[in-house]
N, CA, C and O of each residue as an XYZ file, in Angstrom:
688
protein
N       0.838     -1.177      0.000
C       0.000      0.000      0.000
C       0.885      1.242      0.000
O       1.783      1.381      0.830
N       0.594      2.218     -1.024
C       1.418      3.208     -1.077
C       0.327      4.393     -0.638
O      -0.864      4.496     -0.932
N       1.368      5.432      0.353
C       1.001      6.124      0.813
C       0.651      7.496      0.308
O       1.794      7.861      0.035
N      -0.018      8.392      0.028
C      -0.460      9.858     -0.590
C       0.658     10.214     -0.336
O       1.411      9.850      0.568
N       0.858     11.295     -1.523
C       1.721     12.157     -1.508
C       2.122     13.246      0.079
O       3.102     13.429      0.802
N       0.864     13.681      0.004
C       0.713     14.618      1.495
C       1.265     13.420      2.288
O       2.446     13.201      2.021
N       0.953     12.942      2.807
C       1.457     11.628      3.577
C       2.746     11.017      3.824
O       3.345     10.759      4.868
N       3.001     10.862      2.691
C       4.952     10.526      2.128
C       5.668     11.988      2.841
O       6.744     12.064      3.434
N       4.644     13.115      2.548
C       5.794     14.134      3.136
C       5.777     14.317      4.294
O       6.870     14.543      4.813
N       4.674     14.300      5.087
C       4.241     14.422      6.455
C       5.297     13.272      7.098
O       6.266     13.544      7.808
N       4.959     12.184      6.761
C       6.086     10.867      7.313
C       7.619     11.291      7.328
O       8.325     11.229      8.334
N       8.011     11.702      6.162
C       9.216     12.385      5.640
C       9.891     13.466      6.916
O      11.031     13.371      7.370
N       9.179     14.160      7.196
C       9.609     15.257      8.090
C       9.146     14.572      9.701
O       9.314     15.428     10.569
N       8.804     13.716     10.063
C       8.381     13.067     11.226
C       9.498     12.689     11.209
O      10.202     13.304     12.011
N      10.144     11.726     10.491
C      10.968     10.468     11.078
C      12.267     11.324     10.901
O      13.230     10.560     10.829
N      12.760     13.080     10.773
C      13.922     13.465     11.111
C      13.951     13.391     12.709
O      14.889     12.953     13.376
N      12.288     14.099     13.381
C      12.248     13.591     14.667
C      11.783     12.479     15.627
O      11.800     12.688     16.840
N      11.495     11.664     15.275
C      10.744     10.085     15.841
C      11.106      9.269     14.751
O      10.239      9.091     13.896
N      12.658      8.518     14.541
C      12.841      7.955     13.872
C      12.356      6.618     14.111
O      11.992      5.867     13.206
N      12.354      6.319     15.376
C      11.852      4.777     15.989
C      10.426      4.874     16.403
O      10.007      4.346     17.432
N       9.736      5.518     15.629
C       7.992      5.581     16.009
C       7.615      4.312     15.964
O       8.632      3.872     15.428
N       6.706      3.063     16.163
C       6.330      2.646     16.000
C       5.172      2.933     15.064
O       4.276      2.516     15.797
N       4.598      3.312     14.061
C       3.707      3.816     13.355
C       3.193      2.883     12.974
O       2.222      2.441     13.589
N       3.676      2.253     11.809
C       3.249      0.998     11.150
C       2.104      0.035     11.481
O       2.292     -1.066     11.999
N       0.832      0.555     11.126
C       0.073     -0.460     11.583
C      -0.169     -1.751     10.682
O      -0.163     -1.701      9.452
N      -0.359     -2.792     11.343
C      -0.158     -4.173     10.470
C      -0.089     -5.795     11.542
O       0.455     -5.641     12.636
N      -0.450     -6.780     11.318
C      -0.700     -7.857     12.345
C       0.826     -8.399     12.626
O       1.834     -7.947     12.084
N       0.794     -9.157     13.311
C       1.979     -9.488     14.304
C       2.708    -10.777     12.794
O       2.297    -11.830     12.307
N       3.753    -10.011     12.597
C       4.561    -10.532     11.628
C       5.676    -11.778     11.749
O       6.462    -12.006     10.830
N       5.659    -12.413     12.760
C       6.573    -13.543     13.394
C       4.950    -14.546     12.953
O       5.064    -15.436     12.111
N       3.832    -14.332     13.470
C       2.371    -15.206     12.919
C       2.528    -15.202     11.281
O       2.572    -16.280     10.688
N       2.620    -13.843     10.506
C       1.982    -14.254      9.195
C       3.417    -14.919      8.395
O       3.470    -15.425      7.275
N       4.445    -14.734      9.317
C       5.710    -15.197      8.206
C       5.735    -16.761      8.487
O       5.662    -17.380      7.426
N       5.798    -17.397      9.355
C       6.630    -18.570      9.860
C       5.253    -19.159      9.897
O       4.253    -18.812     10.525
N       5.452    -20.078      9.113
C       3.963    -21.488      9.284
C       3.934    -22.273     10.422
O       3.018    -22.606     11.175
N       5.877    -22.646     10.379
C       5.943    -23.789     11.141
C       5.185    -23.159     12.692
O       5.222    -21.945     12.891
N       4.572    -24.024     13.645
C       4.226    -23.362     15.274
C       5.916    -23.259     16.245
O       6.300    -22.532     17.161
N       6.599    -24.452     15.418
C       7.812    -24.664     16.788
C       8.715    -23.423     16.163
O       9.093    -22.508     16.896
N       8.996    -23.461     14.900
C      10.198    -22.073     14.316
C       9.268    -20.622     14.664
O       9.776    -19.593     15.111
N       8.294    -20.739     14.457
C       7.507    -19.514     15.574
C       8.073    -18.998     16.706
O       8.748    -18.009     16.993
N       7.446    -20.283     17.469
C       7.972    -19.811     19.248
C       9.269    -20.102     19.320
O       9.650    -20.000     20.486
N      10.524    -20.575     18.230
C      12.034    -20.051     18.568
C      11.678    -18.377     17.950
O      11.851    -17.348     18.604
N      11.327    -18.429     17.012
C      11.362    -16.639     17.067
C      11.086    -15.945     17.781
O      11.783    -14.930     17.759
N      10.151    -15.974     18.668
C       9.382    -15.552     19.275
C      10.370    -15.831     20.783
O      10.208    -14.908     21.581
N      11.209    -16.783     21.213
C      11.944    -16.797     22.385
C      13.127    -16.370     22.288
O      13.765    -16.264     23.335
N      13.914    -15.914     20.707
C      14.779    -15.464     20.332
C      14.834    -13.937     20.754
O      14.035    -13.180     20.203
N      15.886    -13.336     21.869
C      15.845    -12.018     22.068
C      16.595    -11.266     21.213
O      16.866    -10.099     21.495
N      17.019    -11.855     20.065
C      17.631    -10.755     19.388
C      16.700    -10.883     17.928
O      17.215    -11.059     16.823
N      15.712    -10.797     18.096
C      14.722    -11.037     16.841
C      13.592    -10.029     17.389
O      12.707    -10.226     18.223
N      13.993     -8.624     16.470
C      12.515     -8.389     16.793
C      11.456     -8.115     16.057
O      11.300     -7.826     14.870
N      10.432     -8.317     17.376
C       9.034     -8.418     17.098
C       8.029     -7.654     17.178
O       6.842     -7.964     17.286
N       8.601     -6.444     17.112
C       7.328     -5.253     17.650
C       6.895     -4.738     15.881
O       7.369     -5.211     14.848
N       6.119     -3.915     15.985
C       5.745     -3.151     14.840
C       6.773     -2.473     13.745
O       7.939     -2.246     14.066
N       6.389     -2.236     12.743
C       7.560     -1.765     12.203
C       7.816     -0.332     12.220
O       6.907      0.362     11.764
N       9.216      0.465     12.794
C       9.487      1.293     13.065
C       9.528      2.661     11.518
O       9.760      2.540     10.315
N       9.207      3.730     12.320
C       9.102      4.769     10.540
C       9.974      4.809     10.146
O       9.858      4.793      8.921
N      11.390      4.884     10.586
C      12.427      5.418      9.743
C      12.669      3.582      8.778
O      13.252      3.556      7.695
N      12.331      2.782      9.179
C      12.580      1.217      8.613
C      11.402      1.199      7.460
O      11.674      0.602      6.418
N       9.716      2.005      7.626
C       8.892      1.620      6.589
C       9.506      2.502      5.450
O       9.578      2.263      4.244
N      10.001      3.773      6.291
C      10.386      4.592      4.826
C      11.428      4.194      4.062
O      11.505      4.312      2.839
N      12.241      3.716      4.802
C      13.652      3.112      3.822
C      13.354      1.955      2.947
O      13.916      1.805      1.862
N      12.382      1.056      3.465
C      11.378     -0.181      2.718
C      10.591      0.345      1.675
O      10.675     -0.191      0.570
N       9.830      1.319      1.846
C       9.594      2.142      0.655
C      10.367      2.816     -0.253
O       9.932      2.863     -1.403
N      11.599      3.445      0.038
C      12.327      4.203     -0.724
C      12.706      3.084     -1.444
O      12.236      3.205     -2.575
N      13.247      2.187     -1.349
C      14.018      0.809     -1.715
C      13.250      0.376     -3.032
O      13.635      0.349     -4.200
N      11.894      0.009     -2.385
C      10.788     -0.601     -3.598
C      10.320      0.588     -4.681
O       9.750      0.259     -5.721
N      10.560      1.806     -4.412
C       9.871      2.557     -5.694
C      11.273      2.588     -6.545
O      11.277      2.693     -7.772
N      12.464      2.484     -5.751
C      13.734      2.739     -6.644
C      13.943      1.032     -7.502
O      14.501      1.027     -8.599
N      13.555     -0.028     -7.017
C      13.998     -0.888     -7.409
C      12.747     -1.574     -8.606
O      12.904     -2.492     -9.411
N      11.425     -0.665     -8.318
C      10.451     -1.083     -9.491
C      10.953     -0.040    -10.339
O      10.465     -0.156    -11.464
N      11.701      0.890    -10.243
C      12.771      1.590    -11.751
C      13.303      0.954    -12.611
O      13.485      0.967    -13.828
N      13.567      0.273    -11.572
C      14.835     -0.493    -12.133
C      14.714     -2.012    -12.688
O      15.635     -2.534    -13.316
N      13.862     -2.474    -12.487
C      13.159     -4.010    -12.633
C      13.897     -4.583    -14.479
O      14.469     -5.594    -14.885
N      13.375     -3.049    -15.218
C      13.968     -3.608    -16.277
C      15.585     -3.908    -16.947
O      15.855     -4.488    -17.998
N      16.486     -3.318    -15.975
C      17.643     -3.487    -16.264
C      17.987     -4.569    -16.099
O      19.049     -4.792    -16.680
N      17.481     -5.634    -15.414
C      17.895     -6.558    -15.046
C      17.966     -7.970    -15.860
O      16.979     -8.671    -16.081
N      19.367     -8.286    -16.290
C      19.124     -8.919    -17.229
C      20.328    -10.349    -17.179
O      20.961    -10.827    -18.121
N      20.327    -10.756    -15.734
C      20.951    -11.479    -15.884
C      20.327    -13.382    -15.389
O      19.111    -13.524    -15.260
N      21.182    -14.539    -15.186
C      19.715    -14.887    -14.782
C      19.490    -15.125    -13.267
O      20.179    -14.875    -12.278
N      18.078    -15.791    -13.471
C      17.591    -15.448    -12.037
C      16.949    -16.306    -11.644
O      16.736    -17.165    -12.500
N      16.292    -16.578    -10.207
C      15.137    -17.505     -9.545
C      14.688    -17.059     -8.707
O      15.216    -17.007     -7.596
N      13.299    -16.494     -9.073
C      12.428    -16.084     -8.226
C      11.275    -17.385     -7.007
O      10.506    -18.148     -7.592
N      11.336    -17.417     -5.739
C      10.397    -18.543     -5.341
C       9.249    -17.537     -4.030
O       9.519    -16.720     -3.150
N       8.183    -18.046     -4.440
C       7.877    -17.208     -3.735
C       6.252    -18.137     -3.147
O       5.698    -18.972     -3.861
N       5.693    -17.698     -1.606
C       4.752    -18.791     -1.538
C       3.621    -18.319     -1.624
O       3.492    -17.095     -1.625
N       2.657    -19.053     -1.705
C       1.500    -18.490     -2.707
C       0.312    -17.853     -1.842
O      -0.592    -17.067     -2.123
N       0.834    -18.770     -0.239
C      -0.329    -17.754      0.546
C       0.633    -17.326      1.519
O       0.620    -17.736      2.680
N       1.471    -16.505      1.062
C       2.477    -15.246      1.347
C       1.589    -14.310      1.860
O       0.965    -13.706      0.988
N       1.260    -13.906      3.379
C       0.501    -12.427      3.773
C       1.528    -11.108      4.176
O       1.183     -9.940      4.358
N       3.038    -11.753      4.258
C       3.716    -10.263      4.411
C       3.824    -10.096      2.829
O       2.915     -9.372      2.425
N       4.557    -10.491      1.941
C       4.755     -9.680      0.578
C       3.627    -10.463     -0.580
O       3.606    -11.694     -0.617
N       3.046     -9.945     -1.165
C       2.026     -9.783     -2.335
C       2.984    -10.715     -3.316
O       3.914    -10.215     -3.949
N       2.712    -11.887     -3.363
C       3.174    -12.472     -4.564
C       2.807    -11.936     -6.233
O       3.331    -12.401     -7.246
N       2.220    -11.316     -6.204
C       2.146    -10.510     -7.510
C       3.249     -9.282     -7.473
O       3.215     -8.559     -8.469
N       4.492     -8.854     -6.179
C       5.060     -8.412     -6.070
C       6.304     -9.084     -7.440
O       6.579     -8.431     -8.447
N       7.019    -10.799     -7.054
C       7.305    -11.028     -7.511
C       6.942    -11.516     -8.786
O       7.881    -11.913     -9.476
N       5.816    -11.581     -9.261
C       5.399    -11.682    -10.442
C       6.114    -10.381    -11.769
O       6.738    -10.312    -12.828
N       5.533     -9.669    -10.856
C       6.359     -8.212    -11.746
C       7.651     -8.162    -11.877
O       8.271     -7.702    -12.835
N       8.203     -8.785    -10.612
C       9.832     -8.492    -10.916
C       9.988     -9.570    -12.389
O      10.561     -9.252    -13.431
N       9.312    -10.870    -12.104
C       9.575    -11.339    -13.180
C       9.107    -11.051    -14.704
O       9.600    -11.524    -15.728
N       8.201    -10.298    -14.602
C       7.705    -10.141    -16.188
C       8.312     -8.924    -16.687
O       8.518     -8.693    -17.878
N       8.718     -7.797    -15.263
C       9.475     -6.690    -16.227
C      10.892     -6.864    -16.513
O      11.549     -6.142    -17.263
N      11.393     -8.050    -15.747
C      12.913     -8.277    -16.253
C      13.211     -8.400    -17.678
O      12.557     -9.088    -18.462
N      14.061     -7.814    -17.920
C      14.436     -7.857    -19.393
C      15.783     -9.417    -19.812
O      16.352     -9.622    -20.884
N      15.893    -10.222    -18.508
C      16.764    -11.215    -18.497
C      15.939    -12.500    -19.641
O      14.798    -12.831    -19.318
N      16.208    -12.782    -20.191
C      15.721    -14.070    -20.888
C      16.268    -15.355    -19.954
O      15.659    -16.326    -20.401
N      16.740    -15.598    -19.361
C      16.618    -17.109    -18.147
C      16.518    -16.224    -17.116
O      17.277    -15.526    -16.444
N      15.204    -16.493    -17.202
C      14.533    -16.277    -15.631
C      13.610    -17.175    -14.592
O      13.042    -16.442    -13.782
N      13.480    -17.810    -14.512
C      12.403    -18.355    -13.350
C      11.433    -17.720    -12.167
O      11.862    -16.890    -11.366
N      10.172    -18.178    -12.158
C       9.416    -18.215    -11.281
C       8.769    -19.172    -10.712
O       8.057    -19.978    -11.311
N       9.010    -19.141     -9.307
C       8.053    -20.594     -9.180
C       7.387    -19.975     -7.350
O       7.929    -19.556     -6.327
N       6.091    -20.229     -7.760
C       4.832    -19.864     -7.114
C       4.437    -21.274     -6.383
O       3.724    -22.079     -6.982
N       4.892    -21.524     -5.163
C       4.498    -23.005     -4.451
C       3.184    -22.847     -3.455
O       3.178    -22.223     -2.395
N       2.432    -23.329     -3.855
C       0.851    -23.489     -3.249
C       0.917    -23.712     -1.840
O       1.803    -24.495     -1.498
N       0.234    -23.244     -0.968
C      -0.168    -23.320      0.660
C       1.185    -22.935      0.949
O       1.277    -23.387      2.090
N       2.264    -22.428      0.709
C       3.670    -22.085      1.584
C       3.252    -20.534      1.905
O       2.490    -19.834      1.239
N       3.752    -20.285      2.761
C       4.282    -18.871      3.522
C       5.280    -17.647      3.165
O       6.189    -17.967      2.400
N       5.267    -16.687      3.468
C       6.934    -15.471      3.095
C       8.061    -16.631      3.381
O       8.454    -17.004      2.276
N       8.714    -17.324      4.387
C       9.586    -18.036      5.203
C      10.110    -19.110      4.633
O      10.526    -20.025      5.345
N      10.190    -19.190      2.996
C      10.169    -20.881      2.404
C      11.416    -21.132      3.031
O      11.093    -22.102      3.717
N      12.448    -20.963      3.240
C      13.740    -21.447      3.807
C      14.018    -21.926      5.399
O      14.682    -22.786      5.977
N      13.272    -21.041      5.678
C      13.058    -20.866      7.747
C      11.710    -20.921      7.953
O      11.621    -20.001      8.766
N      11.017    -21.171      7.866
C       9.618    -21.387      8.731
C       8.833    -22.208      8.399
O       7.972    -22.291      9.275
N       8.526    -23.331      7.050
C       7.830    -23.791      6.482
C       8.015    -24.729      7.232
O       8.986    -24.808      7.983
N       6.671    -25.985      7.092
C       7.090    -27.282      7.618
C       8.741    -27.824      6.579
O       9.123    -27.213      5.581
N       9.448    -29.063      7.172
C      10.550    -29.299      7.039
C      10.545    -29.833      5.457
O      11.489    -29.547      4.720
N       9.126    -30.830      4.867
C       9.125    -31.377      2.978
C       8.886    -29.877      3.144
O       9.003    -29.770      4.365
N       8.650    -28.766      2.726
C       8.313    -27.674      2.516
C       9.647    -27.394      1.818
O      10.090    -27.550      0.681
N      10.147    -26.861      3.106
C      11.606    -26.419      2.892
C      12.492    -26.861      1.990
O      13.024    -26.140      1.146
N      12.758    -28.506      2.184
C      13.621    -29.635      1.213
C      12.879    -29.463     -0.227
O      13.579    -29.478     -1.239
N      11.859    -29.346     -0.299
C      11.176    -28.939     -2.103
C      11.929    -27.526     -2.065
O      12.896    -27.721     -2.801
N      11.993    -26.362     -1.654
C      12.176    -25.266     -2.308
C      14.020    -25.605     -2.285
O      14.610    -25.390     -3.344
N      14.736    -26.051     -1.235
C      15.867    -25.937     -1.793
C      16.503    -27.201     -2.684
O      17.670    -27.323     -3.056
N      15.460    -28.036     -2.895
C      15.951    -28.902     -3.933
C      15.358    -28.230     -5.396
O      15.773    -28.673     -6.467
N      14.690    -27.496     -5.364
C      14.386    -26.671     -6.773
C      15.195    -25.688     -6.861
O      15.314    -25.258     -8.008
N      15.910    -25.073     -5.922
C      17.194    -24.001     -6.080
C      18.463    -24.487     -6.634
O      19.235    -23.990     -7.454
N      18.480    -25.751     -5.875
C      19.927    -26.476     -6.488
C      19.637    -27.331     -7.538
O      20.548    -28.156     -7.598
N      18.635    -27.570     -8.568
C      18.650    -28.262     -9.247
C      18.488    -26.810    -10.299
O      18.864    -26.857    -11.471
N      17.993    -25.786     -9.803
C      18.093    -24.233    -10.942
C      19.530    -24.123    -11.497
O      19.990    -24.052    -12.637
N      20.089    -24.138    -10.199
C      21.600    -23.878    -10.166
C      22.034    -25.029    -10.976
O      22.321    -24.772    -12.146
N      22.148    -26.387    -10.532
C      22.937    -27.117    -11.127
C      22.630    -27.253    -12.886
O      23.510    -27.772    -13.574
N      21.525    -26.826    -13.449
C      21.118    -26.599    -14.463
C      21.966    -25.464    -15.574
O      22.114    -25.468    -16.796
N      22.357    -24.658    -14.625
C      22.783    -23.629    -15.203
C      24.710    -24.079    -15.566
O      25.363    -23.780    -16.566
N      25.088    -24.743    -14.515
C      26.520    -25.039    -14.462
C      26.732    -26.379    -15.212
O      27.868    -26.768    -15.483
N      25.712    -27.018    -15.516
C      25.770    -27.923    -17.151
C      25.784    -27.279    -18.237
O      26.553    -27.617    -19.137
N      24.931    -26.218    -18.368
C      25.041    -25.962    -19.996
C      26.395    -25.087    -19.696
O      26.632    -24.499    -20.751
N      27.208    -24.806    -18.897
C      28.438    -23.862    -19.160
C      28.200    -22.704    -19.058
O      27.193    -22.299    -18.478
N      29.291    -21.744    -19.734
C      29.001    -20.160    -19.515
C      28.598    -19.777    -21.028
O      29.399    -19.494    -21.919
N      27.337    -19.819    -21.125
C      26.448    -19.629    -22.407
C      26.813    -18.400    -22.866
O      27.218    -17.506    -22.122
N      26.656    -18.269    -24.415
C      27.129    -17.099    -25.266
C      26.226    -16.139    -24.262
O      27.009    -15.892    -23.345
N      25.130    -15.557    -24.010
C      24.653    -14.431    -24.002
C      25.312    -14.438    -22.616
O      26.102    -13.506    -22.767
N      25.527    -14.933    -21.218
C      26.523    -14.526    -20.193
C      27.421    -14.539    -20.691
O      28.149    -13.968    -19.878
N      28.213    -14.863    -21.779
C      29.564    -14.289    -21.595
C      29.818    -13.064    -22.186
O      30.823    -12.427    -21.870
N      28.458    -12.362    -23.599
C      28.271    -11.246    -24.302
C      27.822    -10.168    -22.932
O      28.065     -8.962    -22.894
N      27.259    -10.805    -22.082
C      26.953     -9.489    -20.543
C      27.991     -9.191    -20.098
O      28.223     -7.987    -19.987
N      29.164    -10.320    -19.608
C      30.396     -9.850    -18.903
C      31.291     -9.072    -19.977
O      32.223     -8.374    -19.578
N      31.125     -9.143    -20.771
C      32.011     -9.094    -21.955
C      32.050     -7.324    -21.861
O      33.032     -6.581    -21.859
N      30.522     -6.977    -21.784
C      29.984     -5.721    -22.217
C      30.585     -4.590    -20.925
O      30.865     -3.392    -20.892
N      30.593     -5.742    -19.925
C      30.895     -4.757    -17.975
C      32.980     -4.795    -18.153
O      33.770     -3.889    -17.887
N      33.183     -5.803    -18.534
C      34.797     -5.443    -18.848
C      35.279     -4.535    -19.771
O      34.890     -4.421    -20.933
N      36.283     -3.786    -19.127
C      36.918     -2.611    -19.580
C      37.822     -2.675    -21.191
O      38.773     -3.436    -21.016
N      37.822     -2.507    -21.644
C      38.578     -2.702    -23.168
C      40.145     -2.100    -22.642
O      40.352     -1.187    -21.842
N      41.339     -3.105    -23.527
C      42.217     -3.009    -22.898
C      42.717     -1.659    -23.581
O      42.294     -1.150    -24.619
N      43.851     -1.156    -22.627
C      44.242      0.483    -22.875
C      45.478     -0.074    -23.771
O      46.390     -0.789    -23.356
N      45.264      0.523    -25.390
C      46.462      0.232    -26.343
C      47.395      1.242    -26.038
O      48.572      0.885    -25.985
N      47.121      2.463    -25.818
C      48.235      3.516    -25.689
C      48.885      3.396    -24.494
O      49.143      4.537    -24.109
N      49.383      2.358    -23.508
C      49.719      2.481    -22.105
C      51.435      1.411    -22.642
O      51.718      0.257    -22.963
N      51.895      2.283    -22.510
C      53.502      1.645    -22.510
C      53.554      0.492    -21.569
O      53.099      0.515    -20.425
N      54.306     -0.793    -22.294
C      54.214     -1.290    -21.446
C      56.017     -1.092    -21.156
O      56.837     -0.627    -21.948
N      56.292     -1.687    -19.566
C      57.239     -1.461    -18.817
C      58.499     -2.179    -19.209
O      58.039     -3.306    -19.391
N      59.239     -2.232    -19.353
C      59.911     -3.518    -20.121
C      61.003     -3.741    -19.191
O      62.040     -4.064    -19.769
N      61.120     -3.640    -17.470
C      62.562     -3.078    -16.684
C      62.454     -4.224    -15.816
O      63.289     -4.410    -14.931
């Protein structure tokens, strides 16, 4: 949810003075991330994990982040794996949908796993977990069979510097 303009500025000039407001209204985020009940209550007994609301100067930097990085969505062109779970209540899986359709990368992946949570790595039940990182390493190992394919090596090719002909070389 993006906030009004008037709003963005009002917030803006707050959090030079109440940077740690609690403002953020929204349900208790250790519940909507973590499926599992037992990786819950370690979060939840974990004192260096916190759990309160989210602070203003943290929503605005979370915002600044996401309007700069949906700029940018299309530069991105290298490849990728998006996983994301499908009844996700902290981030909008149509979040990552977009990253994937405005990427301009041709190997890209998405994969949308049914009844999982935000937490596929840390909070899901345990087959949960073992499916998403056996679909990461089989992305990966996919990629390190076919080799370093013409169009990655035409990307690196393009970020390396062309060598300097006029630079003497040293001959001593």
């Amino acid at each position: 949810m993006r906030p009004s303009p008037i709003m963005f500025n009002v917030l803006t000039q707050l959090r030079k003075f109440i940077p740690t407001w609690k403002i953020v209204p929204g349900d208790d985020i250790v519940e909507l991330a973590f499926r599992d009940p037992k990786i819950r209550q370690e979060i939840r007994d974990n004192p260096l994990c916190y759990k309160g609301r989210v602070r203003l100067q943290t929503a605005m930097e979370l915002y600044t982040v996401t309007v700069d990085l949906e700029k940018k969505l299309k530069d991105v062109t290298m490849a990728f794996l998006i996983v994301h779970g499908e009844d996700d209540k902290v981030t909008d899986p149509l979040t990552s949908k977009l990253l994937y359709e405005s990427a301009s990368s041709t190997d890209k992946t998405f994969k949308l796993y049914p009844g999982m949570w935000h937490a596929l790595t840390y909070g899901e039940f345990t087959e949960n977990t073992d499916i998403v990182f056996a679909d990461a390493i089989s992305w990966i190992n996919e990629r390190i069979s076919r080799g370093n394919s013409r169009p990655e090596r035409e990307q690196k090719s393009k970020n390396d510097e062309p060598p300097d002909t006029n630079k003497k070389k040293d001959h001593n």
